[in-house]
Structures are given as structure tokens and as C-alpha cells.
Backbone bond lengths (Angstrom), bond angles and torsions (degrees), N, CA, C in turn:
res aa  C-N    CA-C-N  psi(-1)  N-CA   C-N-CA  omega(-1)  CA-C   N-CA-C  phi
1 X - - - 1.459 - - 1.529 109.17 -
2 X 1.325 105.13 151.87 1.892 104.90 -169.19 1.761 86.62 -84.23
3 X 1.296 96.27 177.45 1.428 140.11 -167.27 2.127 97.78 -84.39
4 X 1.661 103.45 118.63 1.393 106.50 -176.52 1.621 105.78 -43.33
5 X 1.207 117.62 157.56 1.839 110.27 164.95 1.901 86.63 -123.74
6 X 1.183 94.44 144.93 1.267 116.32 153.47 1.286 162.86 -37.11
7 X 1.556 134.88 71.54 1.103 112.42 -154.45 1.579 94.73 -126.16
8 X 1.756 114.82 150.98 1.451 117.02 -168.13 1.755 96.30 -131.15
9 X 1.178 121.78 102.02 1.814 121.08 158.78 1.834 108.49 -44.49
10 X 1.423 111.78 140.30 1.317 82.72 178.17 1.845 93.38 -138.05
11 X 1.071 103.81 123.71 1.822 104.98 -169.83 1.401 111.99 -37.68
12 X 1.103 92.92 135.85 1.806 103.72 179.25 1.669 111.25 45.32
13 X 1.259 109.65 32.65 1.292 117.96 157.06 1.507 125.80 -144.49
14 X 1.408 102.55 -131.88 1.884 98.40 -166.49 1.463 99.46 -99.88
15 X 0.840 117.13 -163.39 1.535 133.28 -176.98 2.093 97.85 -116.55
16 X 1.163 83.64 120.58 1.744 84.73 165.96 1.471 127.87 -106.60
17 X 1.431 111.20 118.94 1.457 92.86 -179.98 1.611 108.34 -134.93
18 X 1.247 123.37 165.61 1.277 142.19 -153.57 1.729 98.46 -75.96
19 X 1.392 125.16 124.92 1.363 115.80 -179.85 1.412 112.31 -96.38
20 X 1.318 149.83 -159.76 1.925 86.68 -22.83 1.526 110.32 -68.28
21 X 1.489 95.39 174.46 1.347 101.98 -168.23 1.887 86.32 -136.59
22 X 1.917 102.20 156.60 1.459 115.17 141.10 0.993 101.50 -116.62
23 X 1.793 129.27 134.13 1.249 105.38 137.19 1.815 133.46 -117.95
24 X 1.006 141.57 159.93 0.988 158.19 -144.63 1.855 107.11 -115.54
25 X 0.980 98.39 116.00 2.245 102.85 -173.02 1.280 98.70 -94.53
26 X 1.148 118.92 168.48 1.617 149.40 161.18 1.732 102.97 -23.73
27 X 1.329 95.09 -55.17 1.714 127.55 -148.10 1.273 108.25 -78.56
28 X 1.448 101.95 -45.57 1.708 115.30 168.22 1.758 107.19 122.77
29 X 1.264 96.94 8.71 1.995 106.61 173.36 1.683 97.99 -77.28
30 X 1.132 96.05 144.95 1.736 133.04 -157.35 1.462 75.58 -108.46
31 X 1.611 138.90 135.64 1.367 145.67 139.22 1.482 103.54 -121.63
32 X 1.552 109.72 141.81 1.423 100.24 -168.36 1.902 101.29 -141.41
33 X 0.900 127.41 131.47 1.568 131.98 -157.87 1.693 110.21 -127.79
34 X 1.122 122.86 113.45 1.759 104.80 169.65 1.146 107.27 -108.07
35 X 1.383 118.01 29.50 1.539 112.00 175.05 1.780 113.61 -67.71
36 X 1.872 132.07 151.95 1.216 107.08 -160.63 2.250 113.74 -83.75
37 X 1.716 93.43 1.83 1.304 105.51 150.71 1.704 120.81 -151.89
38 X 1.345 92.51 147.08 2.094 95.96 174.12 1.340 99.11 -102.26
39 X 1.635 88.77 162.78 1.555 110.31 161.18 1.434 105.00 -107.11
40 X 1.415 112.57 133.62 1.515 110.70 178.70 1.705 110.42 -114.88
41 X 1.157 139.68 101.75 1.560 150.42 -161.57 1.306 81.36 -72.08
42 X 1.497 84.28 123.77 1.909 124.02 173.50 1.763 97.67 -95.92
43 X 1.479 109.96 -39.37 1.556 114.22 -150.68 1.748 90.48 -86.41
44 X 1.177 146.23 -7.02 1.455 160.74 -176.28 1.713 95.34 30.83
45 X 1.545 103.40 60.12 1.396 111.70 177.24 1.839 96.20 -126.72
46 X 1.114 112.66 7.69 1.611 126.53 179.83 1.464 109.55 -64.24
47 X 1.242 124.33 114.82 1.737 114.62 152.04 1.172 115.88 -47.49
48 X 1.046 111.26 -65.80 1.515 108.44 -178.92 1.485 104.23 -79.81
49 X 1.241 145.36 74.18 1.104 150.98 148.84 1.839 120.58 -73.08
50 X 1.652 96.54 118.23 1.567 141.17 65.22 1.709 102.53 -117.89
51 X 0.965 120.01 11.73 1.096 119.13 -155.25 1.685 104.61 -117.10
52 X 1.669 103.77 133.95 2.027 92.51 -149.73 1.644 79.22 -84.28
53 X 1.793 109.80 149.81 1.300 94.29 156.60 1.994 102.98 -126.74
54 X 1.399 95.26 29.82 1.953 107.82 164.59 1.257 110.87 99.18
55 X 1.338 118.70 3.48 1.574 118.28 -169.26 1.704 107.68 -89.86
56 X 1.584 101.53 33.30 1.540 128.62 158.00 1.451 101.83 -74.30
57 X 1.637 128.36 -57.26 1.259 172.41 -148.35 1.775 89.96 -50.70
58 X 1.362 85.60 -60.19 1.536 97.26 -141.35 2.379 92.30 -102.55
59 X 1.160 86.30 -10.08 2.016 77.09 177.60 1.899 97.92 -95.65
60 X 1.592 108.31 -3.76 1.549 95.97 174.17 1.325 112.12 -85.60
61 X 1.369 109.48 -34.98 1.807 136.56 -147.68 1.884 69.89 -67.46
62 X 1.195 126.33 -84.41 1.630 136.31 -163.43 1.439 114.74 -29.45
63 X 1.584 109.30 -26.43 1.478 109.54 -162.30 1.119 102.56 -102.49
64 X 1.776 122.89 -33.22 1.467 132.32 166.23 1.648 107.06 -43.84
65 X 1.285 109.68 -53.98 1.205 114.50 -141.20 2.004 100.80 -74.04
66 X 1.300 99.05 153.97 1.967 111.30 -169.07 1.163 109.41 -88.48
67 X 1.255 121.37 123.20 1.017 124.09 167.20 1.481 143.66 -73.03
């Protein structure tokens, strides 16, 4: 059996996991990464979704912030 890979949830953010990675959508799009970790968008507010590009960051910063 191969060697566990890694994956870390990270609150109010993406999911990190150990690359390379494929991953596989709803839809049936193939995304494929050899970076030696991804971000995977939990918040599916990503342009480039599955793939986080932080715009977690910026829908908390708005809700924190006082009005």
C-alpha cells in the first residue's frame, strides 16, 4: 500500500493537500496541479475554482469589518 498523503482543513479557509494532485469536479473537469502543496476552495467563491485563489480572505475581512 502507498504512503498516506496529507490533507489539512484549515478554518475559514481552503483545504490543503499534499501534491501533486488530480482533481475531478461535479461537472466532470479534470484539474491537475504538481505543485508540492494545493489549496482546495472550501468557500466555492474561487475564480479559479477547485482551486482556492483567497477570496475566503476578502468575504470575511467585509463581514468583520464595523459599520
Amino acid at each position: 500500500m502507498s504512503e498516506f498523503r496529507t490533507v489539512r482543513v484549515v478554518a475559514g479557509g481552503p483545504i490543503l493537500v499534499e501534491g501533486p494532485v488530480k482533481i475531478e469536479t461535479p461537472d466532470g473537469r479534470v484539474v491537475e496541479s504538481s505543485r508540492f502543496m494545493v489549496a482546495i476552495c472550501a468557500c466555492r467563491r474561487s475564480k479559479n475554482y477547485p482551486l482556492c485563489d483567497t477570496s475566503h480572505r476578502k468575504a470575511r475581512r467585509s463581514v468583520e469589518r464595523p459599520k
